[in-house]
C-alpha positions as CSV (number, residue, x, y, z in Angstrom):
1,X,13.7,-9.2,-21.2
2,X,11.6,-6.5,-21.3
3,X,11.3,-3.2,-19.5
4,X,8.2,-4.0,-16.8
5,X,9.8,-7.4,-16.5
6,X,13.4,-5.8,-15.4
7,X,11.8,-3.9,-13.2
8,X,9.4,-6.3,-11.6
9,X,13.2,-8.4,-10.7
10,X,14.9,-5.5,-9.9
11,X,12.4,-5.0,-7.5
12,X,12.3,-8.4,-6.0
13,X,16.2,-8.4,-5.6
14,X,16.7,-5.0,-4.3
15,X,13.0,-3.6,-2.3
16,X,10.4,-6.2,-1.7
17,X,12.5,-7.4,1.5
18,X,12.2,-3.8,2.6
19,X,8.5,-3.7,2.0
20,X,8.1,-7.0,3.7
21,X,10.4,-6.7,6.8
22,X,7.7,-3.7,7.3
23,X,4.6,-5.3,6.9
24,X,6.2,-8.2,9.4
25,X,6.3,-5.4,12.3
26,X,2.9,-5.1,12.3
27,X,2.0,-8.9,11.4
28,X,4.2,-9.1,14.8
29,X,2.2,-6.7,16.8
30,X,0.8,-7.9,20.2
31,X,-2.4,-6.4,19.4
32,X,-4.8,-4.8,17.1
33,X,-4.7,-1.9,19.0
34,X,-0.7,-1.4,18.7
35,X,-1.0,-2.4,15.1
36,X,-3.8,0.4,14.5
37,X,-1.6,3.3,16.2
38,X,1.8,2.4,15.1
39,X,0.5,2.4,11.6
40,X,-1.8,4.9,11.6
41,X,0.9,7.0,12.6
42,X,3.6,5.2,10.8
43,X,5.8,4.1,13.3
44,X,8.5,1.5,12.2
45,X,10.3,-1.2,14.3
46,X,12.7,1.2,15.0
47,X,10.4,3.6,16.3
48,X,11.0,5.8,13.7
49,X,8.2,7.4,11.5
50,X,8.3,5.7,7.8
51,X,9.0,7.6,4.8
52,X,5.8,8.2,2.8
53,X,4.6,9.8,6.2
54,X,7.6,12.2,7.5
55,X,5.8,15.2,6.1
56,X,2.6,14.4,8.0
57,X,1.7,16.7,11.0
58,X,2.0,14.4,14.2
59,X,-1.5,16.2,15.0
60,X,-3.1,14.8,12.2
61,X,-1.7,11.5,12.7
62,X,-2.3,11.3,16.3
63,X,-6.5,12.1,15.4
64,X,-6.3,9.6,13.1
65,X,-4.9,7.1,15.3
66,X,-7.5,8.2,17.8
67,X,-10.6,7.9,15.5
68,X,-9.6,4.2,14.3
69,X,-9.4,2.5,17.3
70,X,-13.0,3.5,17.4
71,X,-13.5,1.5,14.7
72,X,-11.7,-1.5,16.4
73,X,-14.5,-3.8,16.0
74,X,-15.3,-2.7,12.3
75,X,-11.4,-3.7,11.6
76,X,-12.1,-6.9,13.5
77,X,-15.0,-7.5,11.4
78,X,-13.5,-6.8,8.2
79,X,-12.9,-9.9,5.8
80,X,-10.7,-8.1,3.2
81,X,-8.6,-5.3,2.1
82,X,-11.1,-3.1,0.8
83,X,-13.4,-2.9,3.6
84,X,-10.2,-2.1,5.9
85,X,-9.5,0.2,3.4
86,X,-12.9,1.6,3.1
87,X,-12.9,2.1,7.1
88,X,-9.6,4.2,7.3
89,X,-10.8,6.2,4.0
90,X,-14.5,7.2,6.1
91,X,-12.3,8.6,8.7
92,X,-10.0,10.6,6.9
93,X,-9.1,14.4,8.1
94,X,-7.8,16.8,5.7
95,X,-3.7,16.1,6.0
96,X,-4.5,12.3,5.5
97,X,-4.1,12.0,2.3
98,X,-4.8,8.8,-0.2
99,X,-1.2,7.6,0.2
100,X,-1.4,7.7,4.1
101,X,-5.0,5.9,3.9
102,X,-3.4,3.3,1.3
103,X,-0.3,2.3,3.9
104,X,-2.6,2.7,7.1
105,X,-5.2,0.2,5.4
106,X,-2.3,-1.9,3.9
107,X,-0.7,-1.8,7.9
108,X,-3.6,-3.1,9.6
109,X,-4.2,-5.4,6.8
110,X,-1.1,-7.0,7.9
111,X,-1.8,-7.8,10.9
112,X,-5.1,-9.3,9.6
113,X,-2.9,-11.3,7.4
114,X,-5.6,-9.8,4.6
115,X,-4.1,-9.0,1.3
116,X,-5.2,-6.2,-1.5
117,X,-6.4,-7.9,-4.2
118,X,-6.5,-5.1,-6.7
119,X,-3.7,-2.2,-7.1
120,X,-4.9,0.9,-5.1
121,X,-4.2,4.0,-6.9
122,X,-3.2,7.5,-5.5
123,X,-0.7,9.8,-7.2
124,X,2.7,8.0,-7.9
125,X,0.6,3.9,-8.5
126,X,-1.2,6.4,-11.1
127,X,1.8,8.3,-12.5
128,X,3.5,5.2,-13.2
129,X,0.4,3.0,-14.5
130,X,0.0,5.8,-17.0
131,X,3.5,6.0,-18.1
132,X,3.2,2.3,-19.2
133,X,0.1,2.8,-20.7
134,X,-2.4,1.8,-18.2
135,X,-5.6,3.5,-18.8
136,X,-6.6,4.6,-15.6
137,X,-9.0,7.2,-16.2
138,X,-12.1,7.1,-13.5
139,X,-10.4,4.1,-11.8
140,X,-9.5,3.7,-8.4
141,X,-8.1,0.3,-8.4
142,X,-7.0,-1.7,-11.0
143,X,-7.7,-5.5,-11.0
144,X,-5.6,-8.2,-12.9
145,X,-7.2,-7.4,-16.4
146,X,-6.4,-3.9,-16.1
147,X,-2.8,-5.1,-15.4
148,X,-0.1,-5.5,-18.4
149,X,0.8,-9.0,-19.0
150,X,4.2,-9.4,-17.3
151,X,2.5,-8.0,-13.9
152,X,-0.4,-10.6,-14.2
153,X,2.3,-13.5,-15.1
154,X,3.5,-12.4,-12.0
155,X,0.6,-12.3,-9.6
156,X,-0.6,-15.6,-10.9
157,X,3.0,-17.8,-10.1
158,X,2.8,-16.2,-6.6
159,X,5.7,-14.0,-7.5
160,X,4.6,-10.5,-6.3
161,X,1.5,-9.6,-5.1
162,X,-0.9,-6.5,-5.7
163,X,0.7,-4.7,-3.0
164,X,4.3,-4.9,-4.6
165,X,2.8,-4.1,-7.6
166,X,2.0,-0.7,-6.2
167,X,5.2,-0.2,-5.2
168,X,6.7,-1.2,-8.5
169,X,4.4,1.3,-10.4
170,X,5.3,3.9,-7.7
171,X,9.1,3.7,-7.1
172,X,9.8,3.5,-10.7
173,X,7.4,5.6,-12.1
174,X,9.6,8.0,-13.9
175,X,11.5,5.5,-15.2
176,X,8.6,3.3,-16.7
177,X,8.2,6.4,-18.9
178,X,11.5,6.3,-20.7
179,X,11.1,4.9,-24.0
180,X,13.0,1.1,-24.0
């Protein structure tokens, strides 16, 4: 087995259940309006903020929240992940970076039971496309062909899905760099 493929089953076995008991809170949510707060400020089902956003100011996060439920009706309108994405990214504030825009978009896509269909990338999807040699130079997202093959094998037997692929590249980014 090969390295990208031990890591795409490690990350089956040990984090997608994580990643998807998450995303089920806000499929769960009684309302658009719930789901657009809780994960524009990153509020898990504990009621606990989530982990990429802990070093967010709640001031940021609460203007966010604020200035997409004015965009209610655009999120209602939206037919996939990019344009949610697209609406959270015209609204950004300084403090919201592309991480928090990724998970806020990825959130309410949730609930819209919309999924990405392309890896969104911000620092750490980036880091750890590069380190396997990914070349993601003037890219913002990278689409199955961009994709090595074990991650494409993948998306196409329903295994994982663009979103875990994110987190695949991100958690184990350092560790995609290390020689086999």
């Amino acid at each position: 087995m090969n390295k990208i493929q031990a890591y795409i089953d490690a990350y089956i076995n040990h984090y997608m259940i994580i990643e998807e008991k998450e995303l089920d809170f806000f499929r769960k949510s009684k309302s658009l309006e719930e789901t657009i707060i809780n994960a524009t400020k990153a509020i898990d089902f504990n009621g606990k903020r989530l982990s990429h956003q802990r070093r967010l100011k709640s001031q940021v996060l609460e203007t966010m929240a604020k200035k997409l439920l004015n965009r209610k009706q655009d999120f209602i309108n939206s037919t996939c992940f990019d344009e949610i994405y697209a609406i959270v990214n015209e609204e950004r504030i300084f403090g919201f970076g592309k991480l928090a825009i990724y998970d806020t978009s990825l959130r309410i896509s949730a609930y819209q039971n919309i999924e990405p269909d392309s890896v969104y990338l911000h620092a750490g999807t980036k880091k750890g496309a590069k380190n396997i040699g990914v070349n993601t130079f003037g890219k913002k997202q990278l689409k199955l062909n961009d994709l090595p093959l074990e991650f494409q094998k993948a998306i196409n037997n329903n295994s994982i899905g663009y979103k875990h692929i994110e987190d695949i590249l991100c958690i184990f980014k350092e560790r995609l760099k290390q020689k086999n």
